[in-house]
C-alpha positions in Angstrom: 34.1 9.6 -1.9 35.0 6.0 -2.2 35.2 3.8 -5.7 33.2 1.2 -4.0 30.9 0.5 -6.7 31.6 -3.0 -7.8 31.1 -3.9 -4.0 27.7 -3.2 -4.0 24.6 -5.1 -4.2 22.7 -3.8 -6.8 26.5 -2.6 -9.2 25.7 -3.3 -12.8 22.4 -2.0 -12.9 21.1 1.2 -15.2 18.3 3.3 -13.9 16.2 5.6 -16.0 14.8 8.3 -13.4 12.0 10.6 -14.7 11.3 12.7 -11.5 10.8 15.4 -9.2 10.0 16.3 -5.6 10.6 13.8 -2.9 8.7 10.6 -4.0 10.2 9.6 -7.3 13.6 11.1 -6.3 13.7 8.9 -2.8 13.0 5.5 -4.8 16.0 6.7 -7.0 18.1 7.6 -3.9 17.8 4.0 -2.7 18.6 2.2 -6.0 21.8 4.9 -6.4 23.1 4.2 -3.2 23.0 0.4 -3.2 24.9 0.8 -6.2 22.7 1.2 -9.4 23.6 3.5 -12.1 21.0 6.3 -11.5 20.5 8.4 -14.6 18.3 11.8 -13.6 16.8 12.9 -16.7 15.9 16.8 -16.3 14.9 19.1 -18.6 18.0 21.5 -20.2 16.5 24.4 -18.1 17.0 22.3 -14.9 14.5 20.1 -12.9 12.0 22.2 -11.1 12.7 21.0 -7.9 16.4 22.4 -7.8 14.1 25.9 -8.0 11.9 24.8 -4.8 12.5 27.7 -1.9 11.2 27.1 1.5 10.5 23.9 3.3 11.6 22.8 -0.7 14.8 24.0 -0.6 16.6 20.8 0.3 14.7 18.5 -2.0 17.1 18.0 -4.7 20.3 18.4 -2.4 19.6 15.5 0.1 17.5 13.1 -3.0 20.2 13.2 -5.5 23.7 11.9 -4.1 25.0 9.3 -6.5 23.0 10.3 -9.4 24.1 11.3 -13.0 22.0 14.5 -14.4 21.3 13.8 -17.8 19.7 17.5 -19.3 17.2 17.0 -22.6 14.1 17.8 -24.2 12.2 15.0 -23.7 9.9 16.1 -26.9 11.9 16.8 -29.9 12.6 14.4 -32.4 16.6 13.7 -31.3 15.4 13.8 -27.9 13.5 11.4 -27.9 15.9 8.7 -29.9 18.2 9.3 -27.3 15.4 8.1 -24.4 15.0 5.1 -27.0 18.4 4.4 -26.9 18.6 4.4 -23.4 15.6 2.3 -22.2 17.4 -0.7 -24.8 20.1 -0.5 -22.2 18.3 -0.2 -18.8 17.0 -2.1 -16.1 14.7 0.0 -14.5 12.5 2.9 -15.2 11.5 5.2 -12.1 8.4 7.5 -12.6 6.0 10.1 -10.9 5.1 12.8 -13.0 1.2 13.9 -12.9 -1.1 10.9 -14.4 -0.8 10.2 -17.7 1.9 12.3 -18.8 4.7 10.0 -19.1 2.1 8.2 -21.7 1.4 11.4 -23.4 5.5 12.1 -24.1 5.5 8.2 -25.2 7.3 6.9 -22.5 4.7 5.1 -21.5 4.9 1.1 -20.1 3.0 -0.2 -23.4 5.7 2.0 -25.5 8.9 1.0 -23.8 8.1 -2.9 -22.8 8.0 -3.0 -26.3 11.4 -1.9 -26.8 13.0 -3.5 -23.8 10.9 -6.2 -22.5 13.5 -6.6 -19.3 12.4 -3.5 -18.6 10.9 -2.8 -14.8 9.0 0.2 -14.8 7.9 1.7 -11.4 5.6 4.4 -11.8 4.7 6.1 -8.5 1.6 8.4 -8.3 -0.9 9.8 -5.9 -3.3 6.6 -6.0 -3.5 3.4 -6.7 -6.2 1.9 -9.5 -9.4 2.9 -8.5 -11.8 5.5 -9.0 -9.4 8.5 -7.5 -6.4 7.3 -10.1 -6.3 10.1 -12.2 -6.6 12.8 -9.5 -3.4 14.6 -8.2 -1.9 14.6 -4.9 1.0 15.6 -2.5 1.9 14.3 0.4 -0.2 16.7 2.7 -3.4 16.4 0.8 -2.7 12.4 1.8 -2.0 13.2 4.9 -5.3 15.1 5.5 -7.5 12.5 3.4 -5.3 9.3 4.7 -5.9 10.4 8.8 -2.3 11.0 9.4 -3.3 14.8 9.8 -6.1 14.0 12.3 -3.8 11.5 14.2 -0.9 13.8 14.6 -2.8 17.6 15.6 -4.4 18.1 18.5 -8.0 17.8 18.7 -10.0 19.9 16.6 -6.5 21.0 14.2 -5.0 18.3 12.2 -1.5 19.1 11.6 1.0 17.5 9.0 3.5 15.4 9.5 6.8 17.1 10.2 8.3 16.0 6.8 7.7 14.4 3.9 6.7 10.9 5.3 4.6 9.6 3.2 6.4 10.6 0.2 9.6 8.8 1.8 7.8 5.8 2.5 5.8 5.8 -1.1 9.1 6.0 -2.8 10.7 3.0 0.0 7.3 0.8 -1.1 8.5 1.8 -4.8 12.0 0.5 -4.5 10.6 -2.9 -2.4 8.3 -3.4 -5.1 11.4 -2.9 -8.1 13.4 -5.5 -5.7 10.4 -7.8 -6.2 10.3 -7.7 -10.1 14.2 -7.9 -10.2 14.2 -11.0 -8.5 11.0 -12.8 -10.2 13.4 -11.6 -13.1 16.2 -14.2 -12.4 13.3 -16.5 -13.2 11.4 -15.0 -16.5 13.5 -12.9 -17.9 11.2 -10.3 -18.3 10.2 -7.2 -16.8 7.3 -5.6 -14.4 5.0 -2.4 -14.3 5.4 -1.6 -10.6 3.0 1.3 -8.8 3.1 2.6 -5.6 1.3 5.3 -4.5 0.8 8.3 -1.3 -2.9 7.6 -0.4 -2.8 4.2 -0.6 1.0 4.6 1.4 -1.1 6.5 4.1 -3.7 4.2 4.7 -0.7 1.5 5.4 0.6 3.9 8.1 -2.7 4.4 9.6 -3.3 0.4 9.8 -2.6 -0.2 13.5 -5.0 2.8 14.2 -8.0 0.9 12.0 -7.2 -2.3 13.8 -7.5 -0.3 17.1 -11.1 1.4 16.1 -12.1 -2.1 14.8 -11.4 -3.9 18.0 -12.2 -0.8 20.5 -15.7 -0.2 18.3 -14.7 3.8 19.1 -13.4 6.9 17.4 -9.7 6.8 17.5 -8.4 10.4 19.4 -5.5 12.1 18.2 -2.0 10.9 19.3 -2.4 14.5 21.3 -5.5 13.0 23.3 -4.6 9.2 23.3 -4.4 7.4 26.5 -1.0 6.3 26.9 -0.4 2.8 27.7 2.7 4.0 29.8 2.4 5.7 33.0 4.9 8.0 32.3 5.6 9.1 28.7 5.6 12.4 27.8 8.1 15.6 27.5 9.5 17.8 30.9 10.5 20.9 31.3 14.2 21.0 32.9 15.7 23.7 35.2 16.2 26.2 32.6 13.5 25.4 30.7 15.0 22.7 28.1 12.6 19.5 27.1 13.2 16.2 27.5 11.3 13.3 26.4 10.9 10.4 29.4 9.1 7.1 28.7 9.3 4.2 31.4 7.7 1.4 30.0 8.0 -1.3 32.5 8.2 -1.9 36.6 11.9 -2.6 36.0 12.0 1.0 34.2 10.4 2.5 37.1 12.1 0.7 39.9 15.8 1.8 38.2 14.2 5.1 37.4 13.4 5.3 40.9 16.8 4.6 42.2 18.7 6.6 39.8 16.7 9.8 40.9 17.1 9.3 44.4 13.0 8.3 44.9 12.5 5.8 47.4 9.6 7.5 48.2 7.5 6.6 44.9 9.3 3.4 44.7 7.8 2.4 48.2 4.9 3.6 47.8 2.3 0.7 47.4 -0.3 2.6 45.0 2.5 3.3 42.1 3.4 -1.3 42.3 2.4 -1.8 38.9 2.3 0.0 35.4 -1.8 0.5 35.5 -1.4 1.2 39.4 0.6 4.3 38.4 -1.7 5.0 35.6 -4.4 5.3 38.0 -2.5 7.8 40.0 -1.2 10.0 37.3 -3.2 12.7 38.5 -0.8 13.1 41.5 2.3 11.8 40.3 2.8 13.4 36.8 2.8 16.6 38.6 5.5 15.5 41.0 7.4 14.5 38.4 7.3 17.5 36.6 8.2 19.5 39.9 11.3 17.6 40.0 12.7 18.1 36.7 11.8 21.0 36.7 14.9 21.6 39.2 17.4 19.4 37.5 19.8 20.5 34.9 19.1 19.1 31.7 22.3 17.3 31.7 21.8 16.1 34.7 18.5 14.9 33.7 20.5 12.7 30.8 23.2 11.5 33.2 20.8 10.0 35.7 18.5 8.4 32.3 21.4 6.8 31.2 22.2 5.3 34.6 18.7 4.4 34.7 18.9 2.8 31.3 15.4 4.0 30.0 14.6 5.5 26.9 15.0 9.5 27.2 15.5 11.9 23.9 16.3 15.7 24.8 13.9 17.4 22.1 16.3 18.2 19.1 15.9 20.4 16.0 17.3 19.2 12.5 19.9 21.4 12.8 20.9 19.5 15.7 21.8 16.7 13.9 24.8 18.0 12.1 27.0 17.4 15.7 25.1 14.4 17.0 27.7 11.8 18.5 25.9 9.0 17.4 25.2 10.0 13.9 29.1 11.5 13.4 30.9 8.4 15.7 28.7 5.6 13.3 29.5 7.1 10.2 25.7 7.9 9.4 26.4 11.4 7.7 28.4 11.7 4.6 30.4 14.8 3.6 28.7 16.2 0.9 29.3 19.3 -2.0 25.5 20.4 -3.1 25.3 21.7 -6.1 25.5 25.6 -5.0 29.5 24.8 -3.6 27.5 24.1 0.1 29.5 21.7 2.3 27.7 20.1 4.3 27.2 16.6 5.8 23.7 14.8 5.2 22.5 11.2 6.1 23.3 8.9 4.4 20.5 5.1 4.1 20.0 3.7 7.7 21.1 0.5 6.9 24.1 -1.9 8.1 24.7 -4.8 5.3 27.6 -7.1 6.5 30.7 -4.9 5.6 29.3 -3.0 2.6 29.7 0.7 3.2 26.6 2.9 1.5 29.0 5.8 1.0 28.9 9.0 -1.4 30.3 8.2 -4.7 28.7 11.7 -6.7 28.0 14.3 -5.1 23.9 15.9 -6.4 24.7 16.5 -9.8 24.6 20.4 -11.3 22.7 20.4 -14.4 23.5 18.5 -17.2 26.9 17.2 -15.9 26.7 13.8 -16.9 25.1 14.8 -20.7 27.9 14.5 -22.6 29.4 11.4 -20.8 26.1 9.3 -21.1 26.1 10.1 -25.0 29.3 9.7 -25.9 28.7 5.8 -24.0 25.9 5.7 -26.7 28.3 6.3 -29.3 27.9 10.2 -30.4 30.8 11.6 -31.0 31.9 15.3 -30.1 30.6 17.1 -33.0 26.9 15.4 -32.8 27.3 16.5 -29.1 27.8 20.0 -30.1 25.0 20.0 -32.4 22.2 18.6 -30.1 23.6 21.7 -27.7 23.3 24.6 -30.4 19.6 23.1 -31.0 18.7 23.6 -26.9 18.4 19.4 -27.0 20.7 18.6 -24.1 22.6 20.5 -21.9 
């Protein structure tokens, strides 16, 4: 871990986050790693997500790097005068509990603009205003509603994503729209109510495929079922039975393809000239093309792409990842303790920004860790400390 705080852009900042899941927590992952002060505010039992098992399991783990854990019941008295104390001092306030409750606990936008009117509140839900705001969602009901499900399952089985994409990309939208209001900031002085939300998230994804039925005046098939505009871009089998993803996407791509692989053959042959000549013939040549992969080692298969220099991708798992040359040589994963004493090494933002290095500064936070250092900054001393903790306020 690096002390590289005061070398980032967004050092000096103090971030409220009242979260859980993947949404809310992504948004706060963003601001943390640029360099705000992210305070997690849980609950003294723990957040619920840290709890998650399954496909949950790494939620808080891989959303909560850089974060302080801040442990208190958010609905007594003294719990409450602590959240009052804090939103004086913050910048921003990051939200996406269920609809309405951060209003019921009084933590509303109307409630706190009044005590900090720098404040920029992002509160990020399952819809936008409209006549479905006050329903509930999660990232696969949008994904079935939105058309991501339909797009990405074969015909006849919509199938999710294979993560949580449009909870990423909600909470991404979320921190663009918190960039927004801190720059109109520089210029008022005063701060924003910000929403961002999955359905409406969803519907941005599955733009290009509106603009398509809009122009085409068709149904739009599954990605399973879409004619490719590439005569050859799909996954092969290799010699011992190991996929690989091949996609030539121009005559240059299929005359070095062609060379590389030893196929003057299709390279000469005057039916495969073009892109859509080669589309026309795929009935032939996709099967020849299989056949001879299909006696190639994978590596060998890889060698001869890169030679070729067209776009190739062996088909990895996420477990993969942890050894990828690119990812280790770039510096893209960061050594990290989770909060069980794992080691591990997870990604860190995909980002290059001049010579600023996006590092780990805090590992995710166990519960509570930060409690006493946050209150003692607010000026309560050890034996107040002690008190709130013998009354199950803090943790």
């Amino acid at each position: 871990m690096q002390d590289t705080d005061n070398q980032l852009p967004l050092h000096g900042l103090k971030v409220l986050e009242f979260t859980h899941a993947v949404m809310g927590p992504t948004c706060g992952l963003l601001l943390a790693d640029m360099g705000a002060e992210v305070i997690h505010i849980e609950p003294p039992q723990g957040d619920s997500t840290r709890y998650l098992k399954g496909f949950g399991t790494g939620y808080f783990p891989f959303y909560s790097r850089n974060k302080k854990s801040l442990a208190i019941d958010l609905k007594a008295t003294e719990g409450k005068k602590i959240i009052q104390e804090l939103v004086e001092k913050a910048d921003i306030l990051v939200e996406n509990f269920g609809p309405g409750t951060m209003d019921r606990l009084g933590y509303g936008y109307d409630n706190l603009s009044k005590i900090n009117e720098k404040l920029i509140y992002c509160s990020l839900k399952g819809f936008l205003s409209g006549p479905y705001e006050q329903r509930h969602a999660m990232d696969e009901v949008v994904q079935m509603m939105g058309g991501l499900a339909y797009m990405t399952g074969p015909v006849g089985m919509p199938l999710r994503a294979g993560t949580s994409i449009v909870d990423i990309t909600g909470g991404m939208f979320g921190f663009i729209g918190i960039l927004l209001a801190l720059y109109e900031r520089n210029f008022t002085g005063k701060g924003k109510f910000v929403k961002g939300a999955l359905f409406e998230t969803t519907s941005f994804l599955m733009g290009q495929h509106m603009a398509y039925s809009a122009i085409s005046k068709t149904p739009v098939p599954p990605m399973p079922a879409r004619v490719s505009a590439w005569s050859v871009y799909r996954v092969f089998d290799t010699l011992h039975g190991e996929p690989i993803f091949i996609g030539i996407i121009s005559d240059k791509h299929w005359e070095k393809f062609c060379e590389a692989f030893g196929r003057q053959d299709l390279l000469q042959n005057p039916k495969l000239k073009t892109n859509n000549d080669r589309i026309s013939e795929r009935e032939w040549l996709l099967p020849d093309l299989e056949k001879m992969f299909s006696q190639l080692d994978k590596n060998k298969v890889i060698h001869l792409c890169e030679k070729a220099e067209i776009p190739f991708a062996p088909i990895a798992r996420p477990e993969d990842l942890f050894e990828d040359a690119q990812l280790n040589e770039g510096g893209s994963l960061l050594p990290t303790i989770l909060p069980d004493g794992t080691v591990t090494k997870l990604p860190k933002s995909p980002l290059e920004y001049g010579n600023v290095d996006f590092s780990l500064r805090m590992n995710p936070p166990k519960i509570g860790e930060h409690t006493d250092e946050i209150l003692h900054l607010l000026g309560y001393d050890d034996i107040e400390i002690a008190q709130l903790k013998q009354k199950n306020i803090i943790l």
